[in-house]
C-alpha positions in Angstrom: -9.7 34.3 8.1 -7.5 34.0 5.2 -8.0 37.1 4.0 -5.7 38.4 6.8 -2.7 37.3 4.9 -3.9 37.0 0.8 -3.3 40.7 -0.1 0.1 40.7 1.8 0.9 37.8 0.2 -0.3 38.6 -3.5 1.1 42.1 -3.4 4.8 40.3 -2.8 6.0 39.8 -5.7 7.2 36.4 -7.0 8.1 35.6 -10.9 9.3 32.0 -11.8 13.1 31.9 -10.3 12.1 35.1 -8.0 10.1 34.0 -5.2 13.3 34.9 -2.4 10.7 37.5 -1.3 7.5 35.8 -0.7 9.5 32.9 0.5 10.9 35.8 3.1 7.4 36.9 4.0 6.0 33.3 4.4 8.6 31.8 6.4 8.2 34.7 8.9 4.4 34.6 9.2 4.4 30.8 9.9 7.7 31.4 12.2 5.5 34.1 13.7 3.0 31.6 14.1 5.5 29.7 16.5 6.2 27.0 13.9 9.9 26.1 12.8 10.7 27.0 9.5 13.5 25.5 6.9 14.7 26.9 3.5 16.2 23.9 1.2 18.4 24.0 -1.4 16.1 25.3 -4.4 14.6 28.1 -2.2 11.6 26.1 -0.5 9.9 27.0 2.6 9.1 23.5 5.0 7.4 23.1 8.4 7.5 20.1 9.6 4.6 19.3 12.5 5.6 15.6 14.5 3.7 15.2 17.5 5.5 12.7 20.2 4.5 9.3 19.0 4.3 9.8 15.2 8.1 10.0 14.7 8.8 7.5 11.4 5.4 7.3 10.7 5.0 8.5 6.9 3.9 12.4 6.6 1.2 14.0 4.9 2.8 16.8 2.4 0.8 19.9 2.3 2.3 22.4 -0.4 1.2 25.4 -2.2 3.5 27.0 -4.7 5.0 30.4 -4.5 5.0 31.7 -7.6 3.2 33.7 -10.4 3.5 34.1 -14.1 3.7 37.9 -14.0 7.2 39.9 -14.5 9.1 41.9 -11.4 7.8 44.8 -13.1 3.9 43.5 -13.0 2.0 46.1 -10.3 0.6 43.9 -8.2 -1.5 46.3 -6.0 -4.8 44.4 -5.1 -8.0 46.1 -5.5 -10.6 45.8 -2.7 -14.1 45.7 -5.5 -16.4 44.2 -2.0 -16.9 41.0 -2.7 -13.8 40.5 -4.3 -10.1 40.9 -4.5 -8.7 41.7 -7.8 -5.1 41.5 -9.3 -2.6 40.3 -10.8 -1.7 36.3 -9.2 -4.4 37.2 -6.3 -5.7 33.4 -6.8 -2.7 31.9 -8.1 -1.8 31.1 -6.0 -1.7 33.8 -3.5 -4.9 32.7 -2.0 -3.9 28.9 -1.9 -0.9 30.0 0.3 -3.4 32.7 2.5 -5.8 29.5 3.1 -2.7 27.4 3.9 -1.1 30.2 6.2 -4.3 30.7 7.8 -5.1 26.9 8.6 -1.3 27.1 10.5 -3.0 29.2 12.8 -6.3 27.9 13.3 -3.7 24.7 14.2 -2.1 27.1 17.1 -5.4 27.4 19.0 -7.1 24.2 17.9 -4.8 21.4 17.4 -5.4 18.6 15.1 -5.3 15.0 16.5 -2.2 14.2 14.5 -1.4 10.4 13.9 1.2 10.8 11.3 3.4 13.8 11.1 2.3 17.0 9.0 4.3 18.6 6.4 3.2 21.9 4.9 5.7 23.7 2.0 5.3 27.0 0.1 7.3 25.7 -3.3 9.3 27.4 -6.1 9.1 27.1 -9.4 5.4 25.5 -10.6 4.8 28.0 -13.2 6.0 28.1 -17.1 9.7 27.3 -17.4 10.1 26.7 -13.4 9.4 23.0 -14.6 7.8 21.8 -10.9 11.3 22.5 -9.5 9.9 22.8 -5.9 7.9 19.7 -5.9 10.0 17.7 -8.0 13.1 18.4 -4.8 10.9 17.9 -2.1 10.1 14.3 -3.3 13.2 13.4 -4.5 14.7 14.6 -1.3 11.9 13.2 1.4 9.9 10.3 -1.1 10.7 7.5 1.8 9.5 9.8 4.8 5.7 10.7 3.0 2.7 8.6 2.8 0.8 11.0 0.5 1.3 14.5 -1.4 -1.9 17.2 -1.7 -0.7 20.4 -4.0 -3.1 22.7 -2.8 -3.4 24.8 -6.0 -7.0 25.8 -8.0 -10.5 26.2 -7.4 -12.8 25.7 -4.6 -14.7 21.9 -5.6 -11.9 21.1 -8.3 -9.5 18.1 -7.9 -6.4 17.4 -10.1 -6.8 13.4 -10.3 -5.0 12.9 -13.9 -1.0 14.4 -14.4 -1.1 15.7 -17.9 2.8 15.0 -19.1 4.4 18.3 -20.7 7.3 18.4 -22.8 8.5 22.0 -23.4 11.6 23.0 -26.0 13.3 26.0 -27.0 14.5 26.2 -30.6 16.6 28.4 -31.7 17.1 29.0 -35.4 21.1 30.6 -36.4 22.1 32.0 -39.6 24.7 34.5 -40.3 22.9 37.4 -40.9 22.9 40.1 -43.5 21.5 42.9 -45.3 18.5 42.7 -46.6 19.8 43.8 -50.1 23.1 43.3 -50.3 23.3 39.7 -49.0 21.4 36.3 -50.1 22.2 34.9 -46.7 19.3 32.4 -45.1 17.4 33.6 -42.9 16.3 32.3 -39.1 12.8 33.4 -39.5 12.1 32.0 -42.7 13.2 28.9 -40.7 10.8 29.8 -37.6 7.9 30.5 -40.2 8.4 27.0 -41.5 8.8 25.5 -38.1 5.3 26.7 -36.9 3.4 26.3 -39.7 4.9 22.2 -39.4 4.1 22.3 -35.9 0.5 23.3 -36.5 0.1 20.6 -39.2 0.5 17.7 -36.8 -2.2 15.4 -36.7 -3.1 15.5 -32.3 -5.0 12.5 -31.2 -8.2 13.6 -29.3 -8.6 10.2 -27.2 -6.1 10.6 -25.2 -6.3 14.3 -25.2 -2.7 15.6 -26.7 -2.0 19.4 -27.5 0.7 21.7 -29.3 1.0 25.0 -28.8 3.5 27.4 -29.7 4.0 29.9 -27.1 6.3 32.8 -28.2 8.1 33.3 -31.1 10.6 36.0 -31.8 13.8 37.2 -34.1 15.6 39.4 -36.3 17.2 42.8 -35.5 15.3 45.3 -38.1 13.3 45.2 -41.4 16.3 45.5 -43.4 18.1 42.9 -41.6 18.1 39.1 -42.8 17.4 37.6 -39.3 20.5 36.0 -38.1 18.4 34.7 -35.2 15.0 33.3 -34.3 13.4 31.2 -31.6 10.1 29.9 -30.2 9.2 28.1 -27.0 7.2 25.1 -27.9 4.9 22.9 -25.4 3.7 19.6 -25.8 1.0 18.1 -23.7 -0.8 14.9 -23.1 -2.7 12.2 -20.8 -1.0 9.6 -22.8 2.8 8.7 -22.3 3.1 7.1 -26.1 1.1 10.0 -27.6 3.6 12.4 -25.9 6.7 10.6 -26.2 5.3 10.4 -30.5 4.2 13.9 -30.1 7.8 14.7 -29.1 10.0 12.9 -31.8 7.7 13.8 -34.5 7.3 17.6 -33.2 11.5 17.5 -33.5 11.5 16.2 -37.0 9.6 19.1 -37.6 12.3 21.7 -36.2 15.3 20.1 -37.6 13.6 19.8 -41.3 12.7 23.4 -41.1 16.4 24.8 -40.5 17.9 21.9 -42.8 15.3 23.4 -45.8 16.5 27.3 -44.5 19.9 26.6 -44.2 20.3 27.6 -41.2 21.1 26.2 -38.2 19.2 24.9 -35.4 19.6 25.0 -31.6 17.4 22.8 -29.6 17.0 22.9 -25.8 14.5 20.9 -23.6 13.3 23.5 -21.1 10.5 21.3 -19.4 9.7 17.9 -18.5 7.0 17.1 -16.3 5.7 13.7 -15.9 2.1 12.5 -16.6 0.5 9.3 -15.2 -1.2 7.6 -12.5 -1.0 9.7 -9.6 -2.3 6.6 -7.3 -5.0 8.7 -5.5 -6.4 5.5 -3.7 -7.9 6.7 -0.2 -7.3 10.4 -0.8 -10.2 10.9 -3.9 -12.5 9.7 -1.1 -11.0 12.1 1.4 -11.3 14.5 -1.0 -15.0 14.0 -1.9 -15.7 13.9 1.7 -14.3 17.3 2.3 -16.1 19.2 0.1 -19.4 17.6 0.9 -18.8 18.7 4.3 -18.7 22.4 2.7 -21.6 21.6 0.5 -19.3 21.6 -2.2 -20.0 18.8 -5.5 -16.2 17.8 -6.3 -15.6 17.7 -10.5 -12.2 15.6 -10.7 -9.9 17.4 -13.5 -7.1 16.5 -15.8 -4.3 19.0 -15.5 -0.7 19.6 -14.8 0.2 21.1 -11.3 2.5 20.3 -8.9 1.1 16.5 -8.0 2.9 15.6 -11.6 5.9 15.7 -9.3 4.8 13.0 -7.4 3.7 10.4 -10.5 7.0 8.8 -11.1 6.9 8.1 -7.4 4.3 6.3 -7.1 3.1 8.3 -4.1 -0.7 8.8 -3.6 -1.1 12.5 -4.5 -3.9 14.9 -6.2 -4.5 18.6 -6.8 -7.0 19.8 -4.1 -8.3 23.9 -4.9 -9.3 26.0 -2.1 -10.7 29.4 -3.0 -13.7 30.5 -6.3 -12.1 32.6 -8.8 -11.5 33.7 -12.3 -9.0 35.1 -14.9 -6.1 33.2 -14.0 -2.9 34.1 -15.5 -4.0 37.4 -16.5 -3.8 40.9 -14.8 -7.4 41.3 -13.9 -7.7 37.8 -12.0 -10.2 37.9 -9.2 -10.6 36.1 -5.9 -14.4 35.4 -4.3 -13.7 37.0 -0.7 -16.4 34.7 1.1 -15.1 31.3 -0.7 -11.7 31.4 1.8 -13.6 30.3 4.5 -15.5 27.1 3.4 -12.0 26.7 1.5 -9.8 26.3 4.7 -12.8 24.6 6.2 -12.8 22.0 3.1 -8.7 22.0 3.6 -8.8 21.5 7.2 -11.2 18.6 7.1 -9.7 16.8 3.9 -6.0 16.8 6.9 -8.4 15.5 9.6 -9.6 12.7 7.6 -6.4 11.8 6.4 -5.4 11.8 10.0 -7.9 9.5 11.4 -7.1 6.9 8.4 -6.1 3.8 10.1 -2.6 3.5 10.2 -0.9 0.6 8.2 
């Protein structure tokens, strides 16, 4: 069961561009597991399974991402409640990476009739400013050895079919500074105030869904300080590329008006890019469909930005496929169903097999 590995594996930590440990404990359980285990260059963990016979034949990319959106200083002690696991990342993907593990070693004891090779990756970097760092190397590095690309990532009877682009910025407002009485100097929050509230006043198109949101925002030094410093991390988001790539130019005119009418200036740093589009599912949405069925699960096909963005400008056949029931994601009290692993890494196991016994091209 995959509960054998989830709270080891949720209770390692693993922020954004700190997953070394996790990526430690995985590679030893799947080495454990008798498979052979690489480390690339941006700190990803690979297996690569190529039966005799299916050498140059193009894999199937299994790969969960390591990380969580909580701090090194988050506890992440996971609280046994009976029917469910609770704690901070538990789902997110902790269980993904469980079901994943687990799967590995059902595949020790019952081996899958394997007529194209089998990749399986735990990945850096998926969440907030990691930017799909993971994903985005792996393809880059391996796009002509891969036939498809599953990110297994979300809920049990959820599949990411639609990449929503994301644009993310940091802006960062200077000024010089000052005392708040004896100096008329401008000031970087005035400047942040009247970036937001220009931000917010965008007119968003709702067909194809596009969104703006402000994230964080932050400056100054003391209330009798003129802030000499402010900045906000901005993110962009749409199914449409000409709604985002409009969304983006107008969203900039907006930051550079507000620090030229503060007389400050203004810093401007793109700190994300992932790219929307077609993500060429093809075959695989009726794999997918056909997997969950055979767990009696209905499949509802989502719009959403995961690590199968990675795979758009590719043009490789690739969805999001979710493998556990849940709730409270991205928040300290997120909770795990314990009894939806099983029909989870049931649903995984069979979406493989039937992407196995595809006929080969």
């Amino acid at each position: 069961m995959p509960l054998t590995y989830l709270t080891r594996i949720a209770q390692t930590p693993a922020p954004t561009f700190q997953e070394e440990a996790r990526a430690e404990l995985i590679a030893r359980l799947w080495s454990e597991l008798g498979y052979v285990t690489e480390r690339d260059e941006v700190g990803n963990v690979l297996t690569r399974i190529t039966p005799p016979g299916t050498e140059g034949r193009p894999a199937l990319l299994l790969a969960a991402h390591l990380d969580t959106v909580f701090g090194a200083q988050t506890d992440v002690t996971v609280h046994d409640e009976g029917q469910r696991l609770r704690g901070p990342g538990v789902g997110d993907n902790s269980a993904s990476l469980a079901v994943v593990t687990a799967m590995l070693r059902d595949f020790r004891t019952s081996p899958p009739a394997l007529r194209r090779p089998l990749w399986v990756a735990a990945n850096v970097g998926e969440e907030g400013l990691g930017d799909l760092r993971g994903a985005k190397h792996l393809l880059a590095a391996h796009r002509p050895q891969l036939g498809a690309f599953i990110a297994v990532d979300g809920y049990l009877g959820v599949a990411v079919t639609q990449a929503v682009g994301v644009r993310r910025y940091r802006a960062q407002f200077v000024g010089p500074g000052g005392h708040s009485w004896g100096d008329q100097a401008p000031s970087a929050i005035h400047a942040l105030g009247l970036a937001i509230s220009g931000l917010y006043a965008l007119h968003l198109p709702a067909h194809p869904r596009t969104t703006l949101n402000v994230g964080t925002a932050a400056g100054g030094n003391s209330v009798n300080s003129i802030a000499g410093q402010a900045e906000l991390l901005l993110d962009l988001r749409s199914l449409g590329a000409d709604e985002l790539a409009a969304l983006d130019s107008r969203a900039q005119d907006v930051l550079h008006r507000a620090a030229r009418d503060a007389g400050v200036t203004l810093r401007l740093e793109r700190v994300g890019d992932r790219p929307g589009g077609d993500l060429h599912t093809g075959a695989l949405l009726g794999m997918a469909h056909a997997a969950a069925r055979e767990v009696r699960v209905d499949l509802r096909l989502a719009a959403s930005s995961t690590d199968a963005n990675a795979a758009a400008p590719h043009a490789l056949p690739a969805l999001a496929f979710g493998v556990y029931r849940g709730g409270n994601a991205h928040r300290e009290d997120e909770w795990v169903e314990k009894r939806s692993l099983a029909p989870g890494l049931s649903a995984l196991k069979r979406l493989v097999a039937l992407y196995q016994a595809a006929p080969l091209a």
